[in-house]
C-alpha positions as CSV (number, residue, x, y, z in Angstrom):
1,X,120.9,79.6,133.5
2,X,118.4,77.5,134.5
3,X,116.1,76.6,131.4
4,X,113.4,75.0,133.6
5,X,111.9,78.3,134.5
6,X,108.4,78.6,135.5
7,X,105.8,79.4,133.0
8,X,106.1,83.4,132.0
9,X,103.5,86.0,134.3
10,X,103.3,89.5,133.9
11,X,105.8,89.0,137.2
12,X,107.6,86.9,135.2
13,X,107.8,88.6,131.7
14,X,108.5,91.9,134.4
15,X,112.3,90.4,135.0
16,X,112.9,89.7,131.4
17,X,112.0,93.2,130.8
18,X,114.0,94.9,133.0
19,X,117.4,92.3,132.1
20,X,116.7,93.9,128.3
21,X,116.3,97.4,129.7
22,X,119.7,96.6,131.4
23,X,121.5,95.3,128.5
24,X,120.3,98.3,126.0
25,X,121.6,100.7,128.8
26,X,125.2,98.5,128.9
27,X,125.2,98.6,124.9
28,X,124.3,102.8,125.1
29,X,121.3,102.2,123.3
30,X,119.1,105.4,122.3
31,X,115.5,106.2,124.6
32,X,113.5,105.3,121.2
33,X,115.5,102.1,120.4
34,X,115.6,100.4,123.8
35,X,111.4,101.5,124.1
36,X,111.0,100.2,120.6
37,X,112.7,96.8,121.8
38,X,111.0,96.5,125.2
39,X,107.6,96.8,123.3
40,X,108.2,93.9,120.8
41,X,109.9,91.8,123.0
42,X,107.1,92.0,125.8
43,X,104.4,91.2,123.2
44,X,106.7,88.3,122.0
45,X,106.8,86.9,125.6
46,X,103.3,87.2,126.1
47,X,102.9,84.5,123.6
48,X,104.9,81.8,125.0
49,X,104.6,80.3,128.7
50,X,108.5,79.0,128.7
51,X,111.8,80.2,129.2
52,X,113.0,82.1,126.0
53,X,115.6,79.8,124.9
54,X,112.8,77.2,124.6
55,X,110.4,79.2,122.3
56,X,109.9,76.8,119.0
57,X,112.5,78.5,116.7
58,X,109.5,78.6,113.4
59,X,107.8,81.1,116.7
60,X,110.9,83.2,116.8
61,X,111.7,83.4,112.9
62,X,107.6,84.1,112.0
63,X,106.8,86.5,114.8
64,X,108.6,89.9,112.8
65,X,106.7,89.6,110.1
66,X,103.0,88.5,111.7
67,X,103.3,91.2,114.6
68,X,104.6,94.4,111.8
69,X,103.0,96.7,109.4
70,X,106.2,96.9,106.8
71,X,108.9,96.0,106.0
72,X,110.8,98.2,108.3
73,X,109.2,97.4,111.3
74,X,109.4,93.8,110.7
75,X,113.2,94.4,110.3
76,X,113.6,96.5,113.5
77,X,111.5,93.9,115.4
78,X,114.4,90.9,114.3
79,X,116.9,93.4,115.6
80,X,115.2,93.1,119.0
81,X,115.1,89.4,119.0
82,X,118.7,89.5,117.9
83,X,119.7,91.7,121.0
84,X,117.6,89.6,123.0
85,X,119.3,86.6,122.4
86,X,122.5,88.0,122.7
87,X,122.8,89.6,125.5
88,X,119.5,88.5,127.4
89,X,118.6,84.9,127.2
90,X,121.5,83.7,125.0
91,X,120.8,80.8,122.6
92,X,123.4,80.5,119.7
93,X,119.7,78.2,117.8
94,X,117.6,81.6,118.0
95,X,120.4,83.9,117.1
96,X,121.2,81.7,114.0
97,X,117.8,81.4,112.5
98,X,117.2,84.9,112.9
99,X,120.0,85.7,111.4
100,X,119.8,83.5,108.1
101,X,116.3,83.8,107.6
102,X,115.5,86.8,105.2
103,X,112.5,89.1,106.3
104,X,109.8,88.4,103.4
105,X,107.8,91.0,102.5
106,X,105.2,92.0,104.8
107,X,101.4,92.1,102.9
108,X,99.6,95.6,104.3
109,X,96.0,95.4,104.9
110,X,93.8,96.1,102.2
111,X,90.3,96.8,102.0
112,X,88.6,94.4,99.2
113,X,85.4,96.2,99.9
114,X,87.0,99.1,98.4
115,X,88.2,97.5,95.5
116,X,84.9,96.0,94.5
117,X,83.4,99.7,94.8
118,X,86.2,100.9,92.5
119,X,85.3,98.3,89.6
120,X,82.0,99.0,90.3
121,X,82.3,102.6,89.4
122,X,84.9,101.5,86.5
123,X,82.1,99.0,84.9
124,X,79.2,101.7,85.5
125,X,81.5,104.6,84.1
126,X,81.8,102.8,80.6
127,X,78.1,102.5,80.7
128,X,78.1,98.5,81.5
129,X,74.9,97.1,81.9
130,X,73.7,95.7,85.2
131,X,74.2,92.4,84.6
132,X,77.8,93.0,83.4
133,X,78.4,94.4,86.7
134,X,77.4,92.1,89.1
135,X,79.0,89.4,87.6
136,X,82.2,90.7,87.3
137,X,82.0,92.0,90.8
138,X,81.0,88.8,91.9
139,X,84.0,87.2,89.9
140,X,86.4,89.8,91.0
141,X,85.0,89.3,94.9
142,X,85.9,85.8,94.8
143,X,89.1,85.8,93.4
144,X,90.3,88.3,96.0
145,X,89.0,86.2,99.0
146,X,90.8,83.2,97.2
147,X,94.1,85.7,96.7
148,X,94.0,86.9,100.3
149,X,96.7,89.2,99.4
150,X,97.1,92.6,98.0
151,X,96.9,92.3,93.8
152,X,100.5,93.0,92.6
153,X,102.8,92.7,89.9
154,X,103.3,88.8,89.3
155,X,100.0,87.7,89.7
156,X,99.8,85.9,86.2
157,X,100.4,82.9,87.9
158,X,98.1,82.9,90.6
159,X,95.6,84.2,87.7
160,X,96.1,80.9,86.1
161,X,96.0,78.8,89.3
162,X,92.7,80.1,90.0
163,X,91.2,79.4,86.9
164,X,92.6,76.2,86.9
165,X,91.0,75.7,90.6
166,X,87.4,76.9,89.2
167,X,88.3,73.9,86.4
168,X,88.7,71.5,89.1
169,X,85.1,72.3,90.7
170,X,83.6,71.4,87.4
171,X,82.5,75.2,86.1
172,X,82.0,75.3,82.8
173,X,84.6,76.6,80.2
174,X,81.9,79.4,79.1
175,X,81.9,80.5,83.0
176,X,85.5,80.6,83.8
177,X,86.3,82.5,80.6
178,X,84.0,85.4,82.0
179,X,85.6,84.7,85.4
180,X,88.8,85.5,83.0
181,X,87.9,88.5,81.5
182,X,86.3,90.3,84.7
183,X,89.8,90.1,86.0
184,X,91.3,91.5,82.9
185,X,88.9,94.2,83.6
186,X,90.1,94.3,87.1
187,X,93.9,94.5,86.6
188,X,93.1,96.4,83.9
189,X,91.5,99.7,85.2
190,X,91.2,99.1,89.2
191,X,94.8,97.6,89.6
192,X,96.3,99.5,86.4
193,X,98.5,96.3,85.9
194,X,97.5,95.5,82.6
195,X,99.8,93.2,81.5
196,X,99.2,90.5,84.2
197,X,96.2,89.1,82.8
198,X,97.4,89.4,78.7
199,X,99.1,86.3,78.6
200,X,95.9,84.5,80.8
201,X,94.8,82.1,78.1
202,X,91.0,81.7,77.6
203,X,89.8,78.0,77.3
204,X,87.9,76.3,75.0
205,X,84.0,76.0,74.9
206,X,82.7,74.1,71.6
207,X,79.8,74.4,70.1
208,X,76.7,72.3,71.1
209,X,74.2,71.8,68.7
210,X,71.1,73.7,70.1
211,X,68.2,71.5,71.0
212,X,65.1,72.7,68.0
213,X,61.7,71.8,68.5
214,X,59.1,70.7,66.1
215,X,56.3,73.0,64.7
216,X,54.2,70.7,66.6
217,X,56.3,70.6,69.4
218,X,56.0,74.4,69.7
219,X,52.1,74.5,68.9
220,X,51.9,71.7,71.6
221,X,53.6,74.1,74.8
222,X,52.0,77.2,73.3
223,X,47.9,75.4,73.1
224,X,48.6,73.8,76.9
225,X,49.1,77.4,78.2
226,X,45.6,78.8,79.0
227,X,46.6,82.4,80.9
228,X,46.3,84.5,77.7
229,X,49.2,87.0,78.7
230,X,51.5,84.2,79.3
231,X,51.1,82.4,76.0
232,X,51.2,85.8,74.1
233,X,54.7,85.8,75.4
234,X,55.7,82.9,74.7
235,X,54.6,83.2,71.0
236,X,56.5,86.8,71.1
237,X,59.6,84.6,72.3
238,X,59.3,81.8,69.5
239,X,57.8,84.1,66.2
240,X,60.0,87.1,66.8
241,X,63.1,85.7,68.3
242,X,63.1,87.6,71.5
243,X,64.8,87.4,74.7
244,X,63.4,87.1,78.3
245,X,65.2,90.5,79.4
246,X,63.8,91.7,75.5
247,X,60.2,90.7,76.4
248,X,60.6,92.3,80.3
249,X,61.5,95.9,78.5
250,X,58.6,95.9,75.6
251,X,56.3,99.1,75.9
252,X,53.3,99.8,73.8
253,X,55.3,102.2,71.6
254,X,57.7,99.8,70.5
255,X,55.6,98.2,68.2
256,X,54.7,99.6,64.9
257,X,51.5,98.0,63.8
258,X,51.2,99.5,60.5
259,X,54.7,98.2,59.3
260,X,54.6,95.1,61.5
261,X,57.7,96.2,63.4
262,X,59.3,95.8,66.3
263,X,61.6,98.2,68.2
264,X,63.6,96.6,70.4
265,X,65.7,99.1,72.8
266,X,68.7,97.9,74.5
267,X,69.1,95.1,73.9
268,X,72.2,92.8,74.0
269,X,75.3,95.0,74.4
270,X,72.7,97.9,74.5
271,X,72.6,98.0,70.8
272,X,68.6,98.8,69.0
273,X,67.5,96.4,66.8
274,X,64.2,95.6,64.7
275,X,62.3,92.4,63.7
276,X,59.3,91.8,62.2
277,X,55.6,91.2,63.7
278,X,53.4,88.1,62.5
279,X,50.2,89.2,61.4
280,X,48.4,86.7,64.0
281,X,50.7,88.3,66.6
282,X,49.3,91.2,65.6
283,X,45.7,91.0,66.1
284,X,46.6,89.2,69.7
285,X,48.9,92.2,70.6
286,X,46.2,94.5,69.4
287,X,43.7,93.0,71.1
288,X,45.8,92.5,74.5
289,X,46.6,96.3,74.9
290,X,43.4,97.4,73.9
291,X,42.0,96.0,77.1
292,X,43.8,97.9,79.2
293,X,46.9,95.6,79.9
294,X,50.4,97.2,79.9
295,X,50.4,100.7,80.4
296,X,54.0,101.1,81.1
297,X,55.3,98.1,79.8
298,X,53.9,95.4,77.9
299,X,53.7,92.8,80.3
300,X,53.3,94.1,83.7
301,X,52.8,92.3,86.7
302,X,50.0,92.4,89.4
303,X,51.0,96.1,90.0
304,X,50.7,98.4,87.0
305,X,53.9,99.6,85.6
306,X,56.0,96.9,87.1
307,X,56.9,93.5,85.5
């Protein structure tokens, strides 16, 4: 056979078609099987403008698996290319590699989308605050589009690999540890694989000394701030030990001016707590709220009601 054909047209690809129809009628091939083959091997020779037995053999061995939707398929498609090479275009290289190459397993589509929803009603289910959620939706979103596969059984070590990736690009120890325990969230209750992520070691983070200002230091930032609502807060921050997202949720009712209280709802891990009011924090507070600022909360923005 002449192996410098011309490059395949649908003419072309036409003759190739009708030699397998041929052969799978010779062999006494069922209708559904010799269909099934012409299909796959007419999208196989739409992909190569040369004769068959020229087709880079890596082509021939990778196109079952990237043209099926399972295993099966994928395996029925090699059977083509088998009989194709056989009895069509014979070529003892294609017939050998198709033969010893084993058919990996064939990833299905998945919809990461999805996923990320399922977590999302996982997270908000146990009553995980906002923040929680987005960040380990965020975490779990990027680890999928790194994965690019569907998450299985075995995927400790890619787990591991990924963390050690996010080490590379200089995150912080603090940051990849939450990265870490999003996906044992993840495998956890979306994947129900728990026990791919238990032996995902977490990694060390020291303890920095926090940086502690002066008295004067503090009385210095406070006295430069002139906008009275702004330095109240920032003396709220420094006398009572507060936090930003603390300060954002204050109403009028959380203090308790006759005990020098405050009530602070939800507030890390959405636990209450209570800490005491300064006298001089007092007065200002009083003062502050009595003039009409903070009807909903405590420090609203230019819109009443809202921060």
């Amino acid at each position: 056979m002449n192996l410098a054909a011309p490059k395949t047209s649908a003419a072309w690809r036409d003759i190739w078609l009708a030699k397998l129809v041929n052969s799978c009628v010779a062999n006494e091939l069922k209708p559904p099987t010799t269909a099934g083959f012409v299909d796959f091997i007419g999208r196989f020779l739409e992909l190569h403008s040369c004769h068959p037995a020229k087709i880079p053999l890596e082509a021939v061995s990778a196109f079952p698996v990237q043209n099926s939707k399972s295993e099966k398929q994928a395996k029925f498609c090699r059977d083509a290319l088998l009989f194709f090479y056989e009895n069509v275009a014979p070529s003892e290289d294609h017939i050998n590699i198709l033969r010893d190459r084993k058919i990996p397993p064939v990833i299905p589509p998945f919809d990461k989308n999805a996923l990320i929803d399922q977590l999302t009603e996982e997270l908000k289910v146990r009553n995980y605050s906002k923040r929680t959620v987005d960040n380990y939706c965020s975490n779990a979103a990027g680890y999928l589009a790194w994965l690019a596969s569907v998450p299985a059984a075995g995927d400790c070590g890619k787990i591991k690999e990924y963390l050690l990736l996010l080490r590379e690009k200089k995150y912080a120890p603090r940051t990849i540890n939450l990265v870490a325990a999003s996906l044992h969230f993840f495998y956890e209750n979306v994947v129900k694989l728990p026990y791919e992520i238990k032996d995902v070691p977490r990694m060390k983070t020291g303890r920095a000394l926090p940086k502690v200002y002066s008295q004067e230091d503090v009385g210095n930032i406070i006295n430069v701030v002139k906008n009275n609502k702004h330095r109240l807060i920032l003396m709220l921050a420094y006398g009572c030990g507060l936090r930003l997202s603390e300060l954002q949720n204050l109403r009028p009712a959380d203090f308790e001016f006759d005990r020098n209280l405050i009530n602070i709802r939800h507030a890390k891990g959405n636990k209450d707590r209570v800490v005491m009011l300064d006298d001089v924090l007092k007065n200002d507070l009083k003062i502050f709220l009595k003039n009409g600022k903070g009807k909903t909360w405590v420090f609203e923005g230019a819109y009443p009601g809202l921060f």
